[in-house]
N, C-alpha and C positions, 0 to 999 in steps of 0.2 A: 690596470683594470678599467679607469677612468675611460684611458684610450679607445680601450677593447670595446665596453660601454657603447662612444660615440658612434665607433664602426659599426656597428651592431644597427644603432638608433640609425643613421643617417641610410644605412640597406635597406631598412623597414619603410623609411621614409620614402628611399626611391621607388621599391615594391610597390608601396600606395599609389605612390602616382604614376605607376604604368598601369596599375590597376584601373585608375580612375581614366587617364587616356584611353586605353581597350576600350572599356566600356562605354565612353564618348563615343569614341569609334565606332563602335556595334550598335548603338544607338542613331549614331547621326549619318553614316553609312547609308545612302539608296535610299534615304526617307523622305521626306516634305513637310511643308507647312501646311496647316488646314488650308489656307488662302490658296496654295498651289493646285493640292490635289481640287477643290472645290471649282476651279479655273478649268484644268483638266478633265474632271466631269461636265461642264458646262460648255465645252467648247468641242472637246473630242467623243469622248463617250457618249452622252444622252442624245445627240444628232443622230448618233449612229444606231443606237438602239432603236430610236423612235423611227427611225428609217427600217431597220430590222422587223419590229415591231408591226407596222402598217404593210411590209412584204408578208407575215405571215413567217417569217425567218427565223425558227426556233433556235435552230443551231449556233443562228447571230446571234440573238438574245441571250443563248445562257451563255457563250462566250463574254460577250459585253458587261453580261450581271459579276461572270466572275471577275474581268480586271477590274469594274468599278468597285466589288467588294474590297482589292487584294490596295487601291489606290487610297479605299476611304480609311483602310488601318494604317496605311504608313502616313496619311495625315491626322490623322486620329478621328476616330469615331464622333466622340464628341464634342470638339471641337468642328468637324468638316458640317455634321450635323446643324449644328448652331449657325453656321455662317450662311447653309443652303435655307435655312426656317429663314432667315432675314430678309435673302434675296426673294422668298416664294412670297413674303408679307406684302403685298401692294404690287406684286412682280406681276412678268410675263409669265402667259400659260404654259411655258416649257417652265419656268423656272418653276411655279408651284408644281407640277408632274413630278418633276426630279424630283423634289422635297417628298412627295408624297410615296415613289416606289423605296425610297432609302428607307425612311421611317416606318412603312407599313409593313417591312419584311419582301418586295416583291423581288428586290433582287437577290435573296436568299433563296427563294422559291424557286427561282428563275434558273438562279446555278443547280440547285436539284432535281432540273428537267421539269418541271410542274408549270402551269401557266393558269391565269386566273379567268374564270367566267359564272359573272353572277352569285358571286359571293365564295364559290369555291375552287378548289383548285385539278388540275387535269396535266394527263403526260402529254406531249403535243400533236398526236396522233390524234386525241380526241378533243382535245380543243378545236382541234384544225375543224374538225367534223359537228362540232357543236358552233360554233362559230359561222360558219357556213351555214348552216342549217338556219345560224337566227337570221343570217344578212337575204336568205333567198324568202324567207317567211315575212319577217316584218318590214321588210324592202321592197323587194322585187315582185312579192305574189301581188302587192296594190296594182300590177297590171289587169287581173281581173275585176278589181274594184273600178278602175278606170272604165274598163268597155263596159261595165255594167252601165255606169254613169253617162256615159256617152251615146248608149241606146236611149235611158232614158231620158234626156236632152233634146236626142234626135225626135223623139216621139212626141215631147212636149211642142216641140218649135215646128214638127209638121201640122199641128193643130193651125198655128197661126199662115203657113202658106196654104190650107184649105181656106181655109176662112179668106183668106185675103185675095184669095185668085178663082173663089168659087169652085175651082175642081175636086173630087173625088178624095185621086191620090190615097185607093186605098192600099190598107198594108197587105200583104200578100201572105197566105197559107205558107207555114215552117216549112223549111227545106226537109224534107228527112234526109235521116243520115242512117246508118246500118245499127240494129240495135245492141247493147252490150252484150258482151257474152255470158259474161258473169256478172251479173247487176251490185252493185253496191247494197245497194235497196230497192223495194217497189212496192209501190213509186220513190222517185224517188224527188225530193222537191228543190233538190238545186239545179238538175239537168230539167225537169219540166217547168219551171219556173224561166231558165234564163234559154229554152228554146223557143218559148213565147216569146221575151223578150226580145228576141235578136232576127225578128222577122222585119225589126224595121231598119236593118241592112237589106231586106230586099225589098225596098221602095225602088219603082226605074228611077234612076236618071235624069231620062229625058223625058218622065212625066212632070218630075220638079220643077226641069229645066224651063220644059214647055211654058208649065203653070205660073214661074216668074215673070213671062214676059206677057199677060195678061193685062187689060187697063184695068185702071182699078173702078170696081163698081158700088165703090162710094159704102157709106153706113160704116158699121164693123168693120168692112176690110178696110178702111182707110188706117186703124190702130193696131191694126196684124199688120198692116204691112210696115208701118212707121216701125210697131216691134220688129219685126225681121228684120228690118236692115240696119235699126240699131243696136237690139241687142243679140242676134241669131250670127248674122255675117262678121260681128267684129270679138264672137266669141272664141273662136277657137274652134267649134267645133267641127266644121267642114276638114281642119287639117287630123284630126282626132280621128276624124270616119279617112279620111286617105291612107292616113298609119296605121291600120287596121291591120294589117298583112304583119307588121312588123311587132303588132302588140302580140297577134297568133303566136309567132315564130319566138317571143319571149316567154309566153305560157309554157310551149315544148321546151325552152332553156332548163326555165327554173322545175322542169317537173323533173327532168336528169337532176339535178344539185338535190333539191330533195330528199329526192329517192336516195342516191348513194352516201347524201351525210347522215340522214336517218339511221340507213342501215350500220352504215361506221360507227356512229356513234353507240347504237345498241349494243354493239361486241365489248363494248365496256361496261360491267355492272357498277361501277361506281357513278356512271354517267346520270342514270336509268331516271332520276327526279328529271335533271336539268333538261332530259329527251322529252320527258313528257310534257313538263310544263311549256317547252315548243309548240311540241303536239296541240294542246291545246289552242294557242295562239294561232296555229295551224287552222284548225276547226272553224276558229272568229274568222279566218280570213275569206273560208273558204264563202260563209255565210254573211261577208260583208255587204250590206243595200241589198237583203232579200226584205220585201214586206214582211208584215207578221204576221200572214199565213203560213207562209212560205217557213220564216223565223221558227215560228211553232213547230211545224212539222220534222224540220230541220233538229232543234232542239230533242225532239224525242229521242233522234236517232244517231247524235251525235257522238257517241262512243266510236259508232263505224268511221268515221269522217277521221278521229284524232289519230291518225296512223300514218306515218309517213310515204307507204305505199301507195295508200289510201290517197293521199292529199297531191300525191302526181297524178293520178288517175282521173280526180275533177278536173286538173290543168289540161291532160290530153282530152280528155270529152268534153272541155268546153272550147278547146283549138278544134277538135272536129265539127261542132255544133256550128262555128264559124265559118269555119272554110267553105261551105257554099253560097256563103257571100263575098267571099272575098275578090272575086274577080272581076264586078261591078264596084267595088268600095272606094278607090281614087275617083271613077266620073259622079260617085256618088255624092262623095266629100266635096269635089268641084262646086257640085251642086248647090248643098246646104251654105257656099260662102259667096255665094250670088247673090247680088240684091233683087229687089223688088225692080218693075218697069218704074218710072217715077214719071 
């Protein structure tokens, strides 16, 4: 029985320890160390995300989100966790990023198709479209800010080649152009505001031209002209009035992007805040460097403005408003980066 006994004891014993091997096995089998998988994320994965990422590569990204989830469990969670907080403490700005989409859930989000903007999360169809929508608003619409500015530059600094050349050099009656068909408003104070504005694209040329190579006759003109050719000719602006043509043909850009991420975005009712609060942003843009008459007027009516349609519609009316100066705007720019006769 004794015998029996051992047999018995020493079976049990070996049971255990292929118990215990399996389970080593199944444990240490296809797994990693934090330090691995952590390496792993840092070298393969988050490259490629963040490459994913700035394409706009949804399908990348939630792919990417799921290996780095399935890599951060077989180095362990907590552990891989800890070791990326280290690297992100005093690190580079990939290494705090990585830290930051593990910890904050973004690569969970990420695997369930969702993508983040502005605090909340979207499927990538309407991200795509909100996304777009903020980079053509808070980005690209500053090209009507620009030609705003550039008019009023040009108008300031023709003061000083009057003065300083005694000529005239007046600005000329608004081109018209065909009127709306369906007005926004009326009046309405961004289209007559910046049609005023933009008569001083049609200053001639060769009245400028002329008016520089005048002697100087002394008094005032001696300090208009030392300003124009110190601060007029080495500003920039003559090349600002030659790219005129090219700043139009970006207003028509950005009125497409727009228009169709607007609309994209609207087919999702979950969207409908983060669309508006664009919208709005829209509205400032549209009213960017209007005085405050203009501002005021502007203000009353600004519900109409905050509308995505709405806000391509200023871009092509004020690309039309332009366009019949455009085809004097290079000899015109010429012009403004002329010095003075000296």
């Amino acid at each position: 029985m004794p015998a029996e006994q051992r047999i018995i004891g020493g079976g049990l014993l070996l049971v255990g320890i292929a118990v215990a091997l399996i389970l080593l096995f199944l444990f240490n089998w296809g797994g990693m160390s934090a330090p691995d998988a952590v390496k792993e994320l840092e070298t393969e994965i988050y490259p490629a995300y963040a490459r994913a990422e700035g394409d706009r590569d949804y399908a990348g990204m939630r792919r990417l989100a799921e290996r780095a989830l399935a890599v951060i469990e077989k180095g362990g969670s907590v552990g891989v966790t800890k070791h990326l907080q280290g690297a992100a403490t005093g690190g580079t700005r990939e290494a705090k990023r990585l830290y930051e989409i593990v910890k904050d859930g973004t690569l969970e989000k990420n695997a369930q198709g969702l993508y983040p903007f502005k605090g909340e999360w979207f499927k990538d169809g309407t991200h795509r479209h909100l996304d777009g929508l903020a980079e053509a608003i808070d980005g690209r619409m500053k090209v009507l800010r620009l030609v705003r500015a550039t008019a009023e530059e040009a108008a300031r600094a023709l003061d000083d080649a009057r003065i300083g050349s005694g000529k005239d050099l007046a600005i000329p009656e608004a081109k018209g152009v065909e009127p709306e068909e369906l007005p926004i408003c009326s009046p309405n104070p961004v289209f007559d505001h910046d049609a005023d504005l933009f008569r001083i694209f049609g200053v001639r040329a060769e009245a400028l031209a002329e008016a520089l190579t005048t002697p100087n006759p002394s008094g005032r003109a001696t300090s208009s002209r030392l300003r124009w050719n110190r601060d007029v000719v080495t500003s920039g602006l003559g090349k600002q009035i030659e790219g005129l043509a090219d700043q139009v043909e970006e207003m028509k850009t950005v009125a497409v992007r727009i228009e169709l991420s607007a609309r994209g975005a609207a087919e999702d009712g979950a969207a409908r805040g983060a669309l508006d609060a664009l919208l709005q942003r829209g509205a400032d843009a549209v009213a960017a460097r209007l005085p405050d008459a203009a501002k005021r007027a502007f203000d009353e009516k600004r519900a109409l403005f905050a509308k995505g349609d709405v806000i391509a519609r200023v871009l092509r009316r004020e690309a039309t408003l332009l366009a019949p100066y455009l085809a004097g705007s290079r000899a015109l720019g010429v012009a403004f980066g002329t010095e003075f006769a000296k």
